[in-house]
C-alpha positions in Angstrom: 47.1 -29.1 121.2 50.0 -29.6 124.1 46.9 -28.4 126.3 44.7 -30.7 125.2 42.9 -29.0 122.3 41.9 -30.7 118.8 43.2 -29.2 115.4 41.4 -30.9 112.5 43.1 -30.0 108.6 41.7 -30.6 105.2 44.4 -31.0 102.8 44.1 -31.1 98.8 45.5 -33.1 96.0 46.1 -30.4 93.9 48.9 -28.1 93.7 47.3 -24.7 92.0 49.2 -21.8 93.1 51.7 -23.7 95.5 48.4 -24.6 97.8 49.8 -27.9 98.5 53.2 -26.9 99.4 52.0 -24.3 102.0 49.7 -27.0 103.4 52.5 -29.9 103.8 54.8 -27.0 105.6 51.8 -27.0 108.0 51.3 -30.9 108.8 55.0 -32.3 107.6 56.1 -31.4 111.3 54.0 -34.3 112.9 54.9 -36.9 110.4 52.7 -36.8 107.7 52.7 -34.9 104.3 49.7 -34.4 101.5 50.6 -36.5 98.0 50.2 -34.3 95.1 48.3 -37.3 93.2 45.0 -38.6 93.8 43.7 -42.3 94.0 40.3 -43.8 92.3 38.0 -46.7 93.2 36.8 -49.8 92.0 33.2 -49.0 93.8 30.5 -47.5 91.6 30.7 -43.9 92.2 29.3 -40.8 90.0 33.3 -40.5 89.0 35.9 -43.0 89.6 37.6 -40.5 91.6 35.0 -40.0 93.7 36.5 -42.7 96.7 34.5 -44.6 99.5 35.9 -45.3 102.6 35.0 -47.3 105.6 35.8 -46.3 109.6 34.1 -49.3 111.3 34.4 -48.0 114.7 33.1 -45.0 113.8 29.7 -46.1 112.8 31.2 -45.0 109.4 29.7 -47.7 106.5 30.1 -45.7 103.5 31.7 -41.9 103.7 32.6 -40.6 100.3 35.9 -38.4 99.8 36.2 -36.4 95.9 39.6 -37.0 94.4 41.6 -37.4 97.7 44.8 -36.0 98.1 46.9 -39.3 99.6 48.5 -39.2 102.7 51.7 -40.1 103.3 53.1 -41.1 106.9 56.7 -41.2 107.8 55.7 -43.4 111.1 52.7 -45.5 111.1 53.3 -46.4 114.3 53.1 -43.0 115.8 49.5 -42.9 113.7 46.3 -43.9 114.2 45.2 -44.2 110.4 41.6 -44.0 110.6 40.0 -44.0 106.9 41.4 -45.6 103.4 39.5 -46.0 100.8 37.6 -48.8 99.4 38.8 -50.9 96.8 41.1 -48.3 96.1 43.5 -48.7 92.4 46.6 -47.7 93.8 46.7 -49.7 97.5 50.1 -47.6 98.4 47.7 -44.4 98.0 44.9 -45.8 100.4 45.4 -44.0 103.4 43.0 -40.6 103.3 42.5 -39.8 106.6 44.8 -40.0 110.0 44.8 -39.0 113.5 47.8 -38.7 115.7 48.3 -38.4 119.7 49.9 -34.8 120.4 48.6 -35.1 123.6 46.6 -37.7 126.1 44.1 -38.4 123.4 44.1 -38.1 119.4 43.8 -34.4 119.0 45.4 -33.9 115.3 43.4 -35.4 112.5 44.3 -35.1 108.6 41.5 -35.5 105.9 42.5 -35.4 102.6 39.6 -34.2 101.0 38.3 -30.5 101.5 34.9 -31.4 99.0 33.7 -33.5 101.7 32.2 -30.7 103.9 30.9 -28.6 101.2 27.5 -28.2 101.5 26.0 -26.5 98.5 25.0 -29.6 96.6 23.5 -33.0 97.8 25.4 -35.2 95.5 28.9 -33.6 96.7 29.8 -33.0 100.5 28.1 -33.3 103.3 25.1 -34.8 102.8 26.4 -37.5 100.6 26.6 -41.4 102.7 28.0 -40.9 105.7 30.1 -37.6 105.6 27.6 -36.3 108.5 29.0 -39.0 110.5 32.4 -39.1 109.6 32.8 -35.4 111.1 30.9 -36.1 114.0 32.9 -38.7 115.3 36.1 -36.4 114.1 35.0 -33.8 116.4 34.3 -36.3 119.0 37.4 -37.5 119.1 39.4 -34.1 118.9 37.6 -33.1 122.0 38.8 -36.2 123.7 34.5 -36.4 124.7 31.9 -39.8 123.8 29.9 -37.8 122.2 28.7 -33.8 121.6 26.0 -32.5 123.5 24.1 -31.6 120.2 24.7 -32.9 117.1 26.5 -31.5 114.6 24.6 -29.6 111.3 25.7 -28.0 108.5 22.7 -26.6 106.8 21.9 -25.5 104.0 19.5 -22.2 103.1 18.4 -21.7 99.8 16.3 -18.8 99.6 16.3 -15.7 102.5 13.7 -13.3 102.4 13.4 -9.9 103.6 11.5 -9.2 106.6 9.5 -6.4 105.2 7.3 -7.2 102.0 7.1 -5.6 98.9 10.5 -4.7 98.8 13.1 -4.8 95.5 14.2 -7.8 94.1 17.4 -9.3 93.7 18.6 -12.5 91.8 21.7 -14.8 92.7 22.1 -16.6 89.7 22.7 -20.2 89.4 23.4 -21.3 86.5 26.6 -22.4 85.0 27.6 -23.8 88.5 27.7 -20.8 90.0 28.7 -20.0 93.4 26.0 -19.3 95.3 25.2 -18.2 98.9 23.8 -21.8 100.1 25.3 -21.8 103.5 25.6 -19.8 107.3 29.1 -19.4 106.3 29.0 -19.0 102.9 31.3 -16.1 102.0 28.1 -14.4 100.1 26.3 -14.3 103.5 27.1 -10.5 104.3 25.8 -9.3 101.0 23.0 -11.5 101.2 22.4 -9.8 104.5 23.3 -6.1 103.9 20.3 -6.3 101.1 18.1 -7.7 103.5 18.6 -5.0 105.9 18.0 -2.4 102.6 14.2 -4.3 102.1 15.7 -6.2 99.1 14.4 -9.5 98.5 16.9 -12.0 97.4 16.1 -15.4 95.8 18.7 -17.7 94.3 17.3 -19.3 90.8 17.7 -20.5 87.6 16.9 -17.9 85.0 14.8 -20.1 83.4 12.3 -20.4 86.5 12.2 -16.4 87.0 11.0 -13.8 85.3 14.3 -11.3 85.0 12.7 -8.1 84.6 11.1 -8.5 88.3 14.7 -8.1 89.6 16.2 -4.7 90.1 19.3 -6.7 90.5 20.9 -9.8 88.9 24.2 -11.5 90.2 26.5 -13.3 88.4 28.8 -15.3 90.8 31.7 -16.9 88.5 30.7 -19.3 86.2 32.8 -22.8 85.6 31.1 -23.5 82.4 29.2 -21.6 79.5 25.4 -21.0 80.9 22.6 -21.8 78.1 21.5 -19.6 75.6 18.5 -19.0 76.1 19.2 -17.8 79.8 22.0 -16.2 78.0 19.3 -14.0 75.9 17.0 -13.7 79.3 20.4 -11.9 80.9 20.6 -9.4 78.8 17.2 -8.3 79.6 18.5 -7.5 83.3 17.6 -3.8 84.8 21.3 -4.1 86.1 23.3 -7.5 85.7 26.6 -7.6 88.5 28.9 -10.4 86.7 32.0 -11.0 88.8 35.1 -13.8 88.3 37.6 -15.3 89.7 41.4 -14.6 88.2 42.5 -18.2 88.0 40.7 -18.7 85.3 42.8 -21.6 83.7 41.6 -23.7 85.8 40.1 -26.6 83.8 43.3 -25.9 81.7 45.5 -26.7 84.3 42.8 -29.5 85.7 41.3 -32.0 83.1 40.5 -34.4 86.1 38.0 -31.1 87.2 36.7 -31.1 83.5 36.0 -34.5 83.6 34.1 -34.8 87.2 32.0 -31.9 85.8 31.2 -33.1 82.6 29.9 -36.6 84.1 27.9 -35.1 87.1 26.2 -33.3 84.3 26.1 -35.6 81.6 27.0 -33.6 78.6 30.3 -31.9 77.0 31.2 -28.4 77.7 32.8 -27.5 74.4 34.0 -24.1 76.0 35.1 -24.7 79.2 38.2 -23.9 79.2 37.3 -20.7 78.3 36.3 -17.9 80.8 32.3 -18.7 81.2 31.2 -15.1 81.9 32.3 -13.4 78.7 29.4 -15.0 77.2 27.2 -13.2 79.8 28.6 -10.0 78.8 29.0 -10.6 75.1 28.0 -7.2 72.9 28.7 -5.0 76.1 32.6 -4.1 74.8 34.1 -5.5 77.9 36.1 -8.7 78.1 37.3 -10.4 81.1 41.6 -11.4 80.2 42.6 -15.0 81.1 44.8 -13.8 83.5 45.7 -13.6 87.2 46.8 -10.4 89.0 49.9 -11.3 91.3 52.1 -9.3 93.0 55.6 -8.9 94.9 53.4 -11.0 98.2 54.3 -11.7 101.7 55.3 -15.5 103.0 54.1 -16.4 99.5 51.0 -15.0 99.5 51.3 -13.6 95.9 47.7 -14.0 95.1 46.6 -11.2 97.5 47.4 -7.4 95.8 45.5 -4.2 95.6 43.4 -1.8 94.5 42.0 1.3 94.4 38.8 2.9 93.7 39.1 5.7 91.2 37.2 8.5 92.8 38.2 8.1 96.4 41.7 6.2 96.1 40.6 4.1 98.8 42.3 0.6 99.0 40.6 -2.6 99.2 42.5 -6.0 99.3 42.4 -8.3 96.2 42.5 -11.6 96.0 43.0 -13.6 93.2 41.4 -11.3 90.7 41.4 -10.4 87.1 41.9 -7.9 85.1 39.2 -6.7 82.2 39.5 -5.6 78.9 38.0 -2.5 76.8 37.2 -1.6 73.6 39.0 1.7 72.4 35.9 2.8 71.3 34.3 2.1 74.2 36.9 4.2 76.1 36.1 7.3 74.3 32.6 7.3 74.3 32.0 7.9 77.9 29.1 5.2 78.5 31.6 3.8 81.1 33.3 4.2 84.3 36.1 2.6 85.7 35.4 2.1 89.1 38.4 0.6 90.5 42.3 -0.2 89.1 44.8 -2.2 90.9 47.5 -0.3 91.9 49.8 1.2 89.9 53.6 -0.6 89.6 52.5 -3.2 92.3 50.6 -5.9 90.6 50.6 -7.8 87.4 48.5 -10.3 85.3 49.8 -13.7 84.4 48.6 -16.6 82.4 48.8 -19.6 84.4 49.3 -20.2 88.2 50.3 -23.6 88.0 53.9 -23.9 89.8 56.5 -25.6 87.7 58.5 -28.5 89.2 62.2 -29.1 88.1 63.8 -32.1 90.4 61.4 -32.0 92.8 61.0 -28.6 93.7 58.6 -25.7 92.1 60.0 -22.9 90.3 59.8 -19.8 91.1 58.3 -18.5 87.8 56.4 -15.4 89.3 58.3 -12.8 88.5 57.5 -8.9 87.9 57.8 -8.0 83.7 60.8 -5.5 83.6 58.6 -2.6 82.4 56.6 -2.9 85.9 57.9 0.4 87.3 57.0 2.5 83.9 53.1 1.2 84.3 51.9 4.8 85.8 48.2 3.4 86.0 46.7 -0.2 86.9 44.8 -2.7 85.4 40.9 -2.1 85.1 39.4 -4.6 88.0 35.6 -3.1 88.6 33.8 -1.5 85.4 30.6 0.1 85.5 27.8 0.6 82.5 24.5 2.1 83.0 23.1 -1.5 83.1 26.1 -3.7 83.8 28.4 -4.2 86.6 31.6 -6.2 85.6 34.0 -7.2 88.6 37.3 -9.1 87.7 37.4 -10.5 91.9 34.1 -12.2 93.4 35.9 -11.7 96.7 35.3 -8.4 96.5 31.9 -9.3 97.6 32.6 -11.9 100.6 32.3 -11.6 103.9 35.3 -10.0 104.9 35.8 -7.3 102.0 31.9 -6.6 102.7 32.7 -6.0 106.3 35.5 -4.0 105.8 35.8 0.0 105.4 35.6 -0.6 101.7 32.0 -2.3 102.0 30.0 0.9 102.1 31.7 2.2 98.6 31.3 -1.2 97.2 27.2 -1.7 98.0 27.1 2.0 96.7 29.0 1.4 93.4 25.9 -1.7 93.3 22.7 -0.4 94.2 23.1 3.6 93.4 
């Protein structure tokens, strides 16, 4: 920024894990922290903390932020506060986007909503009023230019086939709200590719509008809530079904407001939410994923990340965020299994809830190691593997960067062999 460059940040209301306090150590040095609240609107919206805003010298009429994280300025005057929200409930909570001169020209913008550039659904992010615009003329105006040479796009691809016909098929499932590999950068995009490049086909689909046996492969990307039954009873009729989670999965505990917002967008209840969705995909196979999250010792915080290590090669791959998984004793003995990769042994352990603690003011450190830690001579089961089933307690096993990495070879071969 001192040599006139632009640094845009998307903060969040929440504080899961401590995210909120690592992003206000980022921002608090030019005057403006991230509240750990959210504000609604008096507008119509699909949820009432789904705010409007208006930037009227933007071009911006109606840009829509999803449960904004407040911003809180300690000088308004060194500020240029570009976007609160409409009609907002709380007007001391208002202010959701502001821009400050670190330079000649405004070149350090705040948003307080990360949702708003998603791009896998058309009701949420991008494409909904005038989010396009709103990070246009945010771009614009970090460059210090009138106006970009091209516009800006975000995308979206739904389907990507493989160049050669008649090749396998693999599934991306969808239901359940499922992530899905929807955009250029969506962390799914390397897999995607790397079965491409194997003459896989790979469509992304309801069970309900495929026929399952025509896949030699059927992904499972985490889950937020219970998929139907009768794509439940499809699953199982998978050649091979890859189910993988994410480790905080107390999420909707720890968020009703998420609950909520999920349950209105789809109209109906989810009676098991806040239980892990894919153990219902797995049902009858004598695995479980454990509500829990594998932390460890961590560097500048960064508990979440630990490790592990596939069991025939003792090769390290980074976790992040992942689970651990559960099997029957019986299951154990009879040899229809394989544990394909532990965490490390004595460097990780699983906990309940990530949700900080905050006594006066200030979180508490409540992540600390059990005291039998060092006696634990083997790790926790992360990847098992059945003749038909693939269960994997991290989905970032399978993003970009673990894909990419010296592990990714072991990990497509764990998949397709």
């Amino acid at each position: 920024m001192g040599k006139g460059g632009g640094v845009l940040i998307f903060v969040e209301h929440d504080n899961t894990a401590g995210n909120a306090e690592f992003q206000n150590q980022l921002i608090k040095e030019y005057g403006v922290v991230a509240d750990f609240s959210t504000n609604r609107t008096r507008l119509p919206a699909l949820s009432e903390y789904w705010t409007w805003l208006q930037v009227p010298e933007w071009g911006v009429e109606r840009a829509q932020f999803f449960m904004p994280a407040p911003l809180k300025i300690e000088d308004r005057g060194a500020f240029q506060i570009i976007g609160e929200i409409s009609e907002p409930e709380d007007e001391s909570k208002a202010i959701v986007v502001a821009g400050k001169k670190v330079n000649h020209h405004v070149n350090f913008i705040v948003m307080g909503d990360a949702e708003m550039v998603w791009n896998g659904k058309p009701f949420i992010g991008i494409e909904t009023g005038d989010n396009q615009r709103l990070m246009e003329k945010a771009v614009v105006t970090l460059a210090g230019v009138e106006h970009l040479a091209e516009p800006l796009r975000i995308e979206s691809i739904v389907n990507k086939k493989a160049a050669t016909a008649g090749g396998d098929r693999v599934l991306f499932v969808r239901d359940g709200y499922s992530l899905v590999p929807r955009t250029e950068n969506c962390q799914l995009l390397e897999l995607t590719e790397q079965l491409i490049n194997r003459n896989y086909t790979v469509d992304v689909a309801y069970v309900e509008e495929v026929s399952i046996e025509d896949y030699c492969l059927v992904f499972v990307f985490n889950p937020l809530v219970k998929i139907e039954q009768l794509s439940l009873e499809k699953l199982t009729e998978a050649n091979r079904l890859v189910v993988l989670v994410d480790g905080q999965t107390d999420f909707f505990k720890a968020e009703p407001v998420a609950l909520e917002v999920m349950e209105e967008l789809a109209g109906r209840e989810f009676l098991h939410a806040t239980e892990i969705p894919a153990n219902a995909v797995i049902s009858g196979k004598g695995l479980r994923f454990n509500s829990s999250t594998l932390v460890g010792p961590g560097e500048e915080n960064n508990f979440l990340v630990t490790r592990g290590l596939f069991t025939d090669s003792n090769k390290a791959v980074t976790l992040n965020r992942a689970g651990t998984i559960e099997i029957e004793e019986g299951l154990k003995e009879s040899g229809e299994l394989k544990v394909v990769m532990r965490s490390e042994p004595q460097a990780s352990w699983p906990m309940k809830s990530l949700t900080p603690i905050i006594v006066k003011g200030e979180p508490l450190n409540h992540f600390a190691p059990p005291e039998d830690l060092e006696s634990r001579e083997t790790g926790y089961p992360v990847v098992v593997k059945t003749e038909r089933l693939i269960a994997m307690a991290d989905v970032s096993l399978l993003f970009n960067p673990t894909v990419r990495s010296k592990a990714g070879p072991e990990l497509l071969r764990m998949i397709i062999d």
